[in-house]
C-alpha positions as CSV (number, residue, x, y, z in Angstrom):
1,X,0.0,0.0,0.0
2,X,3.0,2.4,0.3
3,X,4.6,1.5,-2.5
4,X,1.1,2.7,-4.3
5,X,1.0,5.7,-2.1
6,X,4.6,6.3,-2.8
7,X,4.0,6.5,-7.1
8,X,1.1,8.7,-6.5
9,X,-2.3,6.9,-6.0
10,X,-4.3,9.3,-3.9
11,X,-6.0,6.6,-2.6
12,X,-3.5,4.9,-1.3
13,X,-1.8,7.6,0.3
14,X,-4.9,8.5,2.1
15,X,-5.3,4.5,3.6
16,X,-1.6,5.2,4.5
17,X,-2.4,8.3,6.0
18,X,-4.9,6.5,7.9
19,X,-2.2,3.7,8.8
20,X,0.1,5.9,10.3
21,X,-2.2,8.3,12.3
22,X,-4.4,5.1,13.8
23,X,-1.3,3.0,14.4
24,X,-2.0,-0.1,11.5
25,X,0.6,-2.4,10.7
26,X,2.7,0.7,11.8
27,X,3.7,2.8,14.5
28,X,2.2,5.5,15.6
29,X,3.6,8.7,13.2
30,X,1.7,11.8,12.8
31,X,4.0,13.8,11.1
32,X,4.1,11.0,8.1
33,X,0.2,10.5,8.4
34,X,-0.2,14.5,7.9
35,X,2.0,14.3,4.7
36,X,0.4,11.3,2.7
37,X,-3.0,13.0,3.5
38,X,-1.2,15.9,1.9
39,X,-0.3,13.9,-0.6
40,X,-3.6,12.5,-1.2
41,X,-5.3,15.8,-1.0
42,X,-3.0,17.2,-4.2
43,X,-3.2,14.1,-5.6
44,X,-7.6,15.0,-5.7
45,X,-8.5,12.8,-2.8
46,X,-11.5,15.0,-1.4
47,X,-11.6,12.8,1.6
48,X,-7.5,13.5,3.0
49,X,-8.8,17.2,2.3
50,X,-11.6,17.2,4.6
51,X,-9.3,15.2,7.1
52,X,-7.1,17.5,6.7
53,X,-9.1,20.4,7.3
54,X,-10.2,18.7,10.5
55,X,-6.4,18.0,11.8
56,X,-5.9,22.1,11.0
57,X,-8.9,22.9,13.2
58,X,-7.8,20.5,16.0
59,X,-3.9,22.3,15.9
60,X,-5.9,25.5,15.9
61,X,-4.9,26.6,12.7
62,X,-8.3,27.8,11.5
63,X,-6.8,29.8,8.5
64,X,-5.5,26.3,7.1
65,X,-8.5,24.3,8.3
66,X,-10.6,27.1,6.4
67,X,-8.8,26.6,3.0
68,X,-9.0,22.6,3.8
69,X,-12.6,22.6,4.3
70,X,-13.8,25.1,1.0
71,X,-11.8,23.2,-1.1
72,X,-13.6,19.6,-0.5
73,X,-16.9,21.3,0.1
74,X,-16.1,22.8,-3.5
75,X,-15.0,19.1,-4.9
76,X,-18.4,17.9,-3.4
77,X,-17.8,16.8,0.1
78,X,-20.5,18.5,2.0
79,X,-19.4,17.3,5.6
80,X,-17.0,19.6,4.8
81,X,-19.6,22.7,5.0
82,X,-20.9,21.6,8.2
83,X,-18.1,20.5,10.3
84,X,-16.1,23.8,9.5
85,X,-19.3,26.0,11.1
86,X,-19.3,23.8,13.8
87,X,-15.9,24.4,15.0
88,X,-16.1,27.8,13.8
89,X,-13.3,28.5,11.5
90,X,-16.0,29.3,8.8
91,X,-17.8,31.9,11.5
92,X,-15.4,34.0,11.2
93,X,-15.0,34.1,7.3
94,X,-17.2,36.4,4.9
95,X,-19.6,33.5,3.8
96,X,-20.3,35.0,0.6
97,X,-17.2,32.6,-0.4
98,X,-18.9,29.7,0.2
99,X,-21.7,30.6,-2.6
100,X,-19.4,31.4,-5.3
101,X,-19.9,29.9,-8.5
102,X,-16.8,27.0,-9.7
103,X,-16.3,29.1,-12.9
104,X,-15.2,32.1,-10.8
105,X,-12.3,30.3,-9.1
């Protein structure tokens, strides 16, 4: 699974992700679980985005967690939408953002 992960399959970089953060077949590493969920978020996985939107929150990095959480809600992932009011990094932002059209990326 980390050899896939390792040649780019977003997918697998997000179950390795997963691995390493929960402690699967692995040790415990959240510094390498944070950067194949990066991986798999520019690699299009909407799921490491949202994830990673939630570890930004977590760290208190609402700026980042912001950013995360648009850009899955954006790709679809509406879970996205609600867990960022919840915590409140998207309180604080102009909301109009959230209604803007794909095309005027």
């Amino acid at each position: 699974m980390r050899k896939a992960g390792e040649l780019g399959c977003a997918q697998a970089c997000a179950n390795v992700a997963l691995f390493y953060r929960q402690g699967i077949g692995v040790a415990i590493d959240e510094e390498k679980g944070m950067h194949y969920f990066r991986l798999a978020a520019k690699g299009g996985n909407v799921y490491a985005r949202y994830n990673l939107g939630c570890l930004e929150g977590q760290a208190g990095n609402t700026d980042r967690a912001f950013k995360h959480y648009i850009i899955a809600a954006r790709a679809g992932h509406e879970k996205s939408l609600t867990t960022g009011l919840e915590e409140g990094s998207l309180q604080r932002m102009n909301m109009q953002i959230l209604y803007c059209p794909k095309t005027a990326r």
